[in-house]
N, C-alpha and C positions, 0 to 999 in steps of 0.2 A: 480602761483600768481593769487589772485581773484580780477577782474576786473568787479565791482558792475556794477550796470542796470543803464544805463543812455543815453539819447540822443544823437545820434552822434554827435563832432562837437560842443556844447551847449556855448566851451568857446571863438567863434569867430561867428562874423557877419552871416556865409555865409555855412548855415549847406546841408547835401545832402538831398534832400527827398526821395528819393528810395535807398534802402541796397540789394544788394546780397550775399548771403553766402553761399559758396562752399566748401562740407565736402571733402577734399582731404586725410584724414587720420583721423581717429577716435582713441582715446584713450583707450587702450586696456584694461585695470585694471576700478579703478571706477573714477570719475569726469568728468572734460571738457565739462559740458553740456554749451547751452546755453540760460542760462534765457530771456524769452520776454515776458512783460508786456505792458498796457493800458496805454499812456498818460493820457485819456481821463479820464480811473477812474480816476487814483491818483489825480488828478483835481477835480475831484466829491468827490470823500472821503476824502482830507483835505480843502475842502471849506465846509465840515458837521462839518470834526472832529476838523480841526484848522483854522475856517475862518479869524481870526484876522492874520494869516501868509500869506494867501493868497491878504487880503488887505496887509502888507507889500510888499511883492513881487509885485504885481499893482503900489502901490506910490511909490516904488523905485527904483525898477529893479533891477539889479545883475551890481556889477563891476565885471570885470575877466581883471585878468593881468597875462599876457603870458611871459614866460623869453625866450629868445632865444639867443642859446649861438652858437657860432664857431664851437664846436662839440658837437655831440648827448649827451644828457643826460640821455639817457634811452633806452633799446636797443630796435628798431625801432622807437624810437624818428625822430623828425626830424632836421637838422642842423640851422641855421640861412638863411645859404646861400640855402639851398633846399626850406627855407617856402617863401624866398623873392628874392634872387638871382638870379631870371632865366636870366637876362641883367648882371649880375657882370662878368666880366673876369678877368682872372688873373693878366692881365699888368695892371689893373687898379688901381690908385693909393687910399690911408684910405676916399678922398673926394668925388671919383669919386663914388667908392664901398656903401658909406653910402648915397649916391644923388639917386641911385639908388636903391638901400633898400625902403629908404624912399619914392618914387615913387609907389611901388609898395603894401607901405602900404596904402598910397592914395586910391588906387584901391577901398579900403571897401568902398568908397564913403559917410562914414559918417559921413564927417566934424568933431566937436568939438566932440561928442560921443564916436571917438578913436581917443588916441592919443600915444606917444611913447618915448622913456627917452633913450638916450646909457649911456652905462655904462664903468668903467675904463678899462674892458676884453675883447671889442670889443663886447659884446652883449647888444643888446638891451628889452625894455621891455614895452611890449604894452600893452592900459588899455583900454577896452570897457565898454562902460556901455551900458546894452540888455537887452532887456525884459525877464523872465521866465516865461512869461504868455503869449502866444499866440492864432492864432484860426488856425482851418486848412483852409485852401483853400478848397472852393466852401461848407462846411457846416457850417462854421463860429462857428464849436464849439471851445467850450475853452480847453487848455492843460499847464500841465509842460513840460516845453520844457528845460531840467537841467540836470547838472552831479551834483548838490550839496550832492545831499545823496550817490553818488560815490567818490566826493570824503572824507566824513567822513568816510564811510565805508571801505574803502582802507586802508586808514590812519590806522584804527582799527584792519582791518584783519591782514595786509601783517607788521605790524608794524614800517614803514618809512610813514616819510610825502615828498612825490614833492612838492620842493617847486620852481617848476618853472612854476607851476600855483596857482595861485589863486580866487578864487570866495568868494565875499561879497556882502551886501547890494550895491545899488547903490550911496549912501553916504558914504560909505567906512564904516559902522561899520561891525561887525562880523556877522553871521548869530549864532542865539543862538543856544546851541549843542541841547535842547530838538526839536525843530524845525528841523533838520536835522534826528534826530533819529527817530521823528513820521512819515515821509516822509520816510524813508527807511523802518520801519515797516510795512509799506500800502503798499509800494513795493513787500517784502518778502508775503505779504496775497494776493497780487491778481497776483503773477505772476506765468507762467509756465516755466515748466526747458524742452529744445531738447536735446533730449537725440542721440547725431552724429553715423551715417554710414556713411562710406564709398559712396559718390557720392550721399551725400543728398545735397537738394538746397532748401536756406531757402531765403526768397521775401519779403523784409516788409517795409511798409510806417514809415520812421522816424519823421514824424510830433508826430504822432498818437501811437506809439509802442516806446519802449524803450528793448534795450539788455543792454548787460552783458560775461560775461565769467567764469565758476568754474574752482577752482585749479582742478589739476588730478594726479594722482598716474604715477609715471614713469617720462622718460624724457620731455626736451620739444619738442623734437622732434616725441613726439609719438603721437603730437595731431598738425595736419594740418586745420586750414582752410582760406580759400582765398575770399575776400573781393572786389567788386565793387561797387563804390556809382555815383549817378547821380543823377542829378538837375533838377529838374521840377519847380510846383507852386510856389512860398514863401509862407510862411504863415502867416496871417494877423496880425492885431493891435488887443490888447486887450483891450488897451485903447486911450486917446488921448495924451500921454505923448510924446514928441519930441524925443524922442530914442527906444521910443514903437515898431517903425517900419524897420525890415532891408531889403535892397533893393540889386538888384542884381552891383557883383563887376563893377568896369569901364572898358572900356576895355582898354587893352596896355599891 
């Protein structure tokens, strides 16, 4: 299944800045690369090529609303109880379990910015509104900082929509499809494909770099690799908009 190029993380407050990737098996037939691209360009080349989406993106930011159900929805998804749960116990009763959900969605520290709806199945669903325009820490350049053209692209490849996320405008309209598909085309022109061995280690700033993943021939057990991420700078304001900025979780 192909898993387009996009910023780790893009559709919650609190992304990692440093990725590790560890080839523990390579795919033996042909695919499984993995794609890594510029933030930085695609930032450059649609503020040449479609500056008027860029000013959108600036004045409105992105909504993203997350579904989080009881159980996985995807295989290595995550459950409700794994993204928020870490204080839930079992003896605990529907009041004490959702007090404590809800505590730890606090955490993002960003007031009215996120907020969250339960629903009749015991899942809930949180809506951030984020910038997609940021700067990096310490050279204060600008970036797309987005899965938007991952997730059109997905949707197109793999032929299913997940609809346990989603990303919009920050006033909730649609993002337009031509605007998603010129963002994914600047992608496909400035990106490069790693092509995995066996006990290769790939190191890359998530501000600034964007991956990905290609389908591959054979099973899915014939293509391993293993992931570490860690948190450094944030990355700054693009603008002065009151959501423009994510700050680190609270602690508890």
């Amino acid at each position: 299944m192909l898993l387009y190029s996009h910023n780790e993380s893009p559709q919650v407050p609190h992304a990692p800045e440093y990725i590790f990737f560890y080839g523990h098996r390579a795919a033996q037939k042909s695919g499984g690369e993995t794609p890594v691209s510029s933030s930085l360009e695609l930032f450059a080349r649609a503020k040449a090529e479609v500056p008027e989406f860029i000013d959108l993106l600036a004045e409105k930011g992105v909504l993203s609303r997350v579904v989080y159900k009881p159980d996985a929805q995807f295989a290595g998804g995550s459950t409700l109880r794994q993204a928020f749960g870490k204080d839930v116990l079992d003896t605990d009763d529907e009041a004490t379990r959702r007090a404590k959900i809800e505590a730890q969605i606090k955490r993002y520290g960003r007031g009215e910015h996120t907020t969250w709806e339960w629903q009749d199945d015991s899942s809930v669903v949180v809506t951030h509104h984020l910038p997609a325009l940021r700067t990096q820490a310490g050279t204060n350049l600008p970036v797309i900082f987005t899965g938007l053209a991952a997730y059109y692209r997905n949707q197109l490849h793999n032929g299913t929509s997940r609809n346990y996320t989603q990303q919009l405008f920050g006033d909730g309209t649609p993002v337009p499809e031509h605007y998603l598909k010129k963002i994914a085309d600047i992608t496909d022109d400035i990106r490069v494909l790693h092509k995995w061995q066996e006990g290769d280690v790939l190191v890359f700033d998530n501000v600034v770099a964007q991956h990905g993943r290609q389908p591959w021939e054979g099973a899915q057990e014939d293509r391993i690799v293993y992931a570490s991420l860690f948190d450094g700078a944030l990355p700054g304001r693009y603008n002065d908009k009151p959501w423009a900025q994510v700050v680190q979780a609270l602690d508890g």
